[in-house]
C-alpha positions in Angstrom: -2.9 -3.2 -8.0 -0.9 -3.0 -11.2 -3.9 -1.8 -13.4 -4.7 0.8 -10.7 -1.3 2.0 -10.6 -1.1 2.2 -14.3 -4.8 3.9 -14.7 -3.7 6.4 -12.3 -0.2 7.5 -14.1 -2.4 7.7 -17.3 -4.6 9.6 -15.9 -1.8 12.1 -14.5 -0.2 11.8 -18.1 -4.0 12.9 -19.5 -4.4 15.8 -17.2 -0.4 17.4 -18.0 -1.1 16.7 -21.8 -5.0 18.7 -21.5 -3.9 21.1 -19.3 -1.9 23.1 -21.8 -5.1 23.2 -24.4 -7.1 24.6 -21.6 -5.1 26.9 -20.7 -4.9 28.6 -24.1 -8.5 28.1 -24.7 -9.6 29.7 -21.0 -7.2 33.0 -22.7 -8.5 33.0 -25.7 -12.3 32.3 -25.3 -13.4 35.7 -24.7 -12.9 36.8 -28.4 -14.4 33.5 -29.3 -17.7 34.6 -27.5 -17.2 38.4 -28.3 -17.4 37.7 -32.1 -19.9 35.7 -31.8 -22.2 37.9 -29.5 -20.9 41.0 -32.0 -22.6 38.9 -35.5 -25.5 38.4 -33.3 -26.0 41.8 -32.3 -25.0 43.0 -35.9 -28.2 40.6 -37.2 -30.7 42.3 -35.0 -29.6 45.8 -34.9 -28.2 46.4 -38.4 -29.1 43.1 -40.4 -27.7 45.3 -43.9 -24.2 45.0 -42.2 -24.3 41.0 -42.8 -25.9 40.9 -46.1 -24.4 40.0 -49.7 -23.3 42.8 -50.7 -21.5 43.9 -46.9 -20.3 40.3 -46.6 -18.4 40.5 -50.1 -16.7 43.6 -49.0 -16.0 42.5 -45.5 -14.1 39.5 -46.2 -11.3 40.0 -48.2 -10.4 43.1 -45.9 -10.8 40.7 -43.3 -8.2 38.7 -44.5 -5.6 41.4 -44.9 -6.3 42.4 -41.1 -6.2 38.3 -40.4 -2.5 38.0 -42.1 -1.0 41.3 -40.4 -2.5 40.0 -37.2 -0.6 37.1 -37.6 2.2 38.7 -38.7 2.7 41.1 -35.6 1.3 38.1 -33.2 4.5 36.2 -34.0 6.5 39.6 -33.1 4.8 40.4 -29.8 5.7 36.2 -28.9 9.2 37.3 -29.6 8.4 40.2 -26.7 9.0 42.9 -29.4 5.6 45.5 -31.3 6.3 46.0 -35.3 5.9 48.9 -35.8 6.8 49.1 -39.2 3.6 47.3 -40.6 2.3 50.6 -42.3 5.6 50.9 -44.3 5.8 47.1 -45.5 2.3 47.1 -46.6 2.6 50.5 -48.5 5.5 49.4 -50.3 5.1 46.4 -51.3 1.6 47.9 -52.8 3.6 50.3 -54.7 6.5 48.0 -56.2 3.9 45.6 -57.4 1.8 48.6 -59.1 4.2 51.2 -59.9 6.9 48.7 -61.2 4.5 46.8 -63.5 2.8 50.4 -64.6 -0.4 48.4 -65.8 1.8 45.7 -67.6 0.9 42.1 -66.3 3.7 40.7 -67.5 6.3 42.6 -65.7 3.6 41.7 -62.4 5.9 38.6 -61.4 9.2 40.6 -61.4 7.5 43.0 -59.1 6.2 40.5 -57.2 9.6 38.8 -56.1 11.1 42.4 -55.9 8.6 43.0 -53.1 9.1 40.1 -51.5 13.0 41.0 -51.9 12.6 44.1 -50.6 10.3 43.2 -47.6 12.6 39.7 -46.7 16.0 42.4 -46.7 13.8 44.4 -44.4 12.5 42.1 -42.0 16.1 40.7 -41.9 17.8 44.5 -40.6 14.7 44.9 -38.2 16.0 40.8 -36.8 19.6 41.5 -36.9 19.5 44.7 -35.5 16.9 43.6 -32.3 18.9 40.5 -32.2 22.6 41.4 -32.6 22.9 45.0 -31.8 20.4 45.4 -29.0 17.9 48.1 -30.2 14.7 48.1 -28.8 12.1 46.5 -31.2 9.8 49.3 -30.8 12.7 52.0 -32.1 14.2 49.9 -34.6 10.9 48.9 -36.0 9.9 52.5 -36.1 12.6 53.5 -37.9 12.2 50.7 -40.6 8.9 52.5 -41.2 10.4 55.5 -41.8 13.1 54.0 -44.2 10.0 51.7 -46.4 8.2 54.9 -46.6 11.4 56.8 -48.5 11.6 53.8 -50.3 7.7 54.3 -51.2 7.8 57.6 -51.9 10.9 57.4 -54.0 9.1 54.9 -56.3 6.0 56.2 -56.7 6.7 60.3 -56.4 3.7 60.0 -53.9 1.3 59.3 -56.7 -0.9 56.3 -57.1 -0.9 54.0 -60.0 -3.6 51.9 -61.1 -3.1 48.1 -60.8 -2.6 45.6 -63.6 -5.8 43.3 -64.6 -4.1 39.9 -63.7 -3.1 40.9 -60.1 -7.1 42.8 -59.9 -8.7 39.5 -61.2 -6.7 37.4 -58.9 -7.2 38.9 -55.9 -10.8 39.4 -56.9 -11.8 36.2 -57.6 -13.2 33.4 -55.5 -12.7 29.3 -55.0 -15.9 27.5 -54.0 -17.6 31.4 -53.2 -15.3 32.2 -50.8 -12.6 35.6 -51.7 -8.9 34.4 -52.7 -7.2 36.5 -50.1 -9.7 35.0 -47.2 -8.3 31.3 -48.8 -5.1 32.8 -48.5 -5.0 33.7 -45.0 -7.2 30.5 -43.6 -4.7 28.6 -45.2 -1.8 30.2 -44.0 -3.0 30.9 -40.1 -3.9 26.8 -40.2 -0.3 26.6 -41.1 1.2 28.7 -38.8 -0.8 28.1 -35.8 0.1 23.9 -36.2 4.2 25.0 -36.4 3.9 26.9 -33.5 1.3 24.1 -31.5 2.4 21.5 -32.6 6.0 21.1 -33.4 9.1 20.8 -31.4 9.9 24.4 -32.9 6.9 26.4 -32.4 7.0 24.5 -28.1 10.7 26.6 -28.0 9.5 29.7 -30.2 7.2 30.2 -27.5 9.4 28.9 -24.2 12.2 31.1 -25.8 9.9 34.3 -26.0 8.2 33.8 -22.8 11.8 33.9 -21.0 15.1 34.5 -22.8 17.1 33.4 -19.9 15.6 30.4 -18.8 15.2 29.7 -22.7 19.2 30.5 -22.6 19.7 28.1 -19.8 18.0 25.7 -21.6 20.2 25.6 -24.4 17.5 27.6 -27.0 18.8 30.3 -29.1 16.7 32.9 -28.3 18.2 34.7 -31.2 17.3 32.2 -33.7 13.2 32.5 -32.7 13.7 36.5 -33.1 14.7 36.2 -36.8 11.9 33.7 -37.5 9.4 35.8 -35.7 10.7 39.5 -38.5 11.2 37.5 -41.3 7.7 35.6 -40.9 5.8 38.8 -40.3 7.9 40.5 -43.3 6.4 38.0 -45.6 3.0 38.5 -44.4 3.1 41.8 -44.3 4.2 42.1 -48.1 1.6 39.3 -48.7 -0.8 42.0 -47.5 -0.1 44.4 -49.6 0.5 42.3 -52.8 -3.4 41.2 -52.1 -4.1 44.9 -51.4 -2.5 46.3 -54.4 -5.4 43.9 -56.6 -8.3 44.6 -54.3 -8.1 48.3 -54.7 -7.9 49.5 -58.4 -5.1 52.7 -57.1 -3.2 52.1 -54.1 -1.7 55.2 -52.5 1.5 55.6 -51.4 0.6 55.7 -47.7 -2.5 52.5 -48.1 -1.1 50.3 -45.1 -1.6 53.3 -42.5 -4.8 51.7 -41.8 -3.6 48.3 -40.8 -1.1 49.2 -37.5 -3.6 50.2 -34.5 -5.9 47.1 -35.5 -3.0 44.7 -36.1 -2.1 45.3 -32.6 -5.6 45.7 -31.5 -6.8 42.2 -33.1 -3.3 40.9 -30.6 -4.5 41.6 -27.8 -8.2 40.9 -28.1 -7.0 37.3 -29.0 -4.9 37.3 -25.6 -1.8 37.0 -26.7 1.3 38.1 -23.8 2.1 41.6 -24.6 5.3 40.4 -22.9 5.9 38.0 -24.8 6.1 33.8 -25.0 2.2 32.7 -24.3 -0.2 33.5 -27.5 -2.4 31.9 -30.2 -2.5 33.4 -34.1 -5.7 31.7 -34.5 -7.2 34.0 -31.8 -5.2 37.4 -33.3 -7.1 35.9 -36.8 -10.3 36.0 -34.5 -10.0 39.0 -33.0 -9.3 41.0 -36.7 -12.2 39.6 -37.7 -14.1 40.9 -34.9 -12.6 44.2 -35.0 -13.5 44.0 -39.3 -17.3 43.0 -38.5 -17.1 45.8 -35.5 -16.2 48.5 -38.4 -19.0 47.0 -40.8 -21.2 47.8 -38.2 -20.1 51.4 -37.2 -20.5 51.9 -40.7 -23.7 51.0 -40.7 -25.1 52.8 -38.0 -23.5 55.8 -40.0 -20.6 56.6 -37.8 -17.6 58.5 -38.9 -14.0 57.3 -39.8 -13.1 59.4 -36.8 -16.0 57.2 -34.3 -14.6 54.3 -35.8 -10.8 55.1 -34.7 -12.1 55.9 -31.6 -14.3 52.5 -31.2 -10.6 50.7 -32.5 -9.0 52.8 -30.1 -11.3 52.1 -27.2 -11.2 48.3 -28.3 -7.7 47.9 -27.6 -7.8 49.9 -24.5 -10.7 47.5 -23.3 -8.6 44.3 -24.2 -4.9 45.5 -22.6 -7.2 46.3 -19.3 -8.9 42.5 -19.2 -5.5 41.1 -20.3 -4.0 42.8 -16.8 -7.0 42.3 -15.3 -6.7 38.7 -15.5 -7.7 36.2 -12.4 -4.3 34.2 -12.4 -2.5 38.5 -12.4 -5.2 39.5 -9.9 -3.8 36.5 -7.7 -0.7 37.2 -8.3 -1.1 41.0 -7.3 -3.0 40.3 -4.4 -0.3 37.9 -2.9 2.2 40.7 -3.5 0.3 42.6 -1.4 -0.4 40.6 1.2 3.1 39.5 1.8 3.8 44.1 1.7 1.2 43.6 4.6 2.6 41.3 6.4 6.1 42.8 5.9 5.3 45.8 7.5 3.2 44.5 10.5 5.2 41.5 11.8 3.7 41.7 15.1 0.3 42.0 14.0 0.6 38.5 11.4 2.5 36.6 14.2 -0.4 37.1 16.8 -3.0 36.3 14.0 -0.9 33.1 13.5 -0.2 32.2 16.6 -4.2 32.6 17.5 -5.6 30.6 14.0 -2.8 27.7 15.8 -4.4 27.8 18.8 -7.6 27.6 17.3 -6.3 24.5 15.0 -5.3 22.8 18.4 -8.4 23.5 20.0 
């Protein structure tokens, strides 16, 4: 009776402990299968768009998609949009070229000055959510706008051409596989086991799912907001440090690219637009989808325009599954039933009364 007893509570124990995993996975597997089904397609149709010479130019971009991904993933969580992604990326391109002015050994100054510089920002975009109340989406905006005069100021709106060392690292390769893609495996592994699988990324999540009950709780919701900026600062600025090297002259304005599909690639991978529930592996997933989609737009000969479209219309397509899904359908159609049964009482007490009498019979 004993053993039975004890097989039975490990079994519950089993179940609460798997049910979690599920649950993310049953959210996240549709961008696990659209990827998939997109490299198949992309083999039959337009085989060119996954050969050598498409793969070595698809995968470091990849990467930079994969790390701003991340980066605005950990924002959303926090129920916040970064905005600002544009204006970290552009400058921290700039400082790292324009500072250095072709002189690799000035590159490491200008690398901690951008990191500096994009830290102090992600800190005022934290303390200002956090302590003065603005909106994410109007602070962060305006932190654009701010990163951009500080972009402009530095480089006069005038590209400069990178130094060798920071071209040749983020250029080369380790074991055939692109520096920046090593870069961002390593650091979305990271990431994704803190917030999984630590005591810190379980609140980081309960905190941004619910700031009251996380208040109740005793979790500073404040806290997992500062994390969440300063986080997405540094891979922001990591994304244009890497972006600086892969292109020869970044522009003053080279991270415009990166905002729709940051927050595209979020919400393909499922994660809460309101915050709390999400997975950075799956953002990583769905930039990569949205990268391979682009390779193979470009194939077929499509426009930049048809391609911000498709990105557009991807996003659009993602938001509408995410509300579309069964446990909000439910939801929604229990909302409306009880509407229904609010404004016909008489009508749900005779159909209650009669499935009784039906019981009893």
């Amino acid at each position: 009776m004993t053993d039975t007893t004890s097989q039975r509570h490990a079994g519950r124990i089993g179940a609460a402990v798997g049910a979690p995993a599920i649950a993310r996975w049953r959210r996240s597997a549709g961008i696990w299968l659209a990827t998939g089904l997109l490299f198949l397609v992309s083999a039959i149709f337009q085989p060119g768009s996954l050969g050598p010479s498409a793969l070595a130019s698809l995968w470091p971009f990849a990467a930079l998609l994969i790390l701003a991904a991340v980066g605005q993933t950990l924002v959303v969580q926090q129920r916040g949009i970064d905005l600002s992604v544009p204006g970290f990326i552009s400058v921290s391109a700039v400082i790292v070229t324009r500072i250095p002015n072709g002189d690799s050994d000035k590159l490491g100054t200008a690398i901690l000055l951008a990191y500096g510089v994009c830290l102090a920002a992600g800190l005022v975009n934290g303390l200002l959510v956090t302590r003065v109340g603005i909106t994410p989406i109007v602070q962060t905006l305006g932190m654009n706008a701010v990163l951009y005069g500080i972009d402009l100021g530095i480089s006069g709106g005038t590209p400069t051409q990178t130094t060798s060392a920071l071209q040749s690292f983020a250029n080369s390769e380790v074991a055939g596989i692109p520096v920046p893609m090593v870069i961002a495996v390593i650091l979305v592994v990271i990431i994704e086991f803190i917030i999984k699988r630590t005591t810190f990324g379980r609140r980081f999540e309960a905190s941004g799912s619910n700031a009251a009950a996380g208040r109740a709780a005793g979790l500073r919701g404040n806290q997992y907001q500062m994390s969440a900026y300063l986080t997405a600062a540094v891979l922001y600025c990591t994304v244009g440090v890497l972006l600086a090297g892969i292109v020869s002259q970044p522009g003053p304005f080279q991270g415009d690219s990166y905002l729709l599909p940051s927050v595209a690639a979020v919400a393909l991978g499922g994660t809460s637009l309101q915050g709390g529930v999400g997975s950075v592996m799956a953002s990583a997933v769905g930039a990569l989808f949205l990268s391979q989609l682009q390779q193979f737009t470009l194939a077929t000969g499509a426009s930049a325009a048809v391609q911000n479209l498709i990105q557009a219309g991807a996003l659009a397509l993602a938001v509408t599954i995410y509300g579309l899904r069964p446990g909000r359908l439910a939801a929604k159609l229990r909302n409306t039933t009880r509407v229904a049964a609010d404004s016909e009482p008489g009508q749900v007490d005779h159909e209650t009364n009669s499935a009784t009498t039906i019981g009893r019979t």
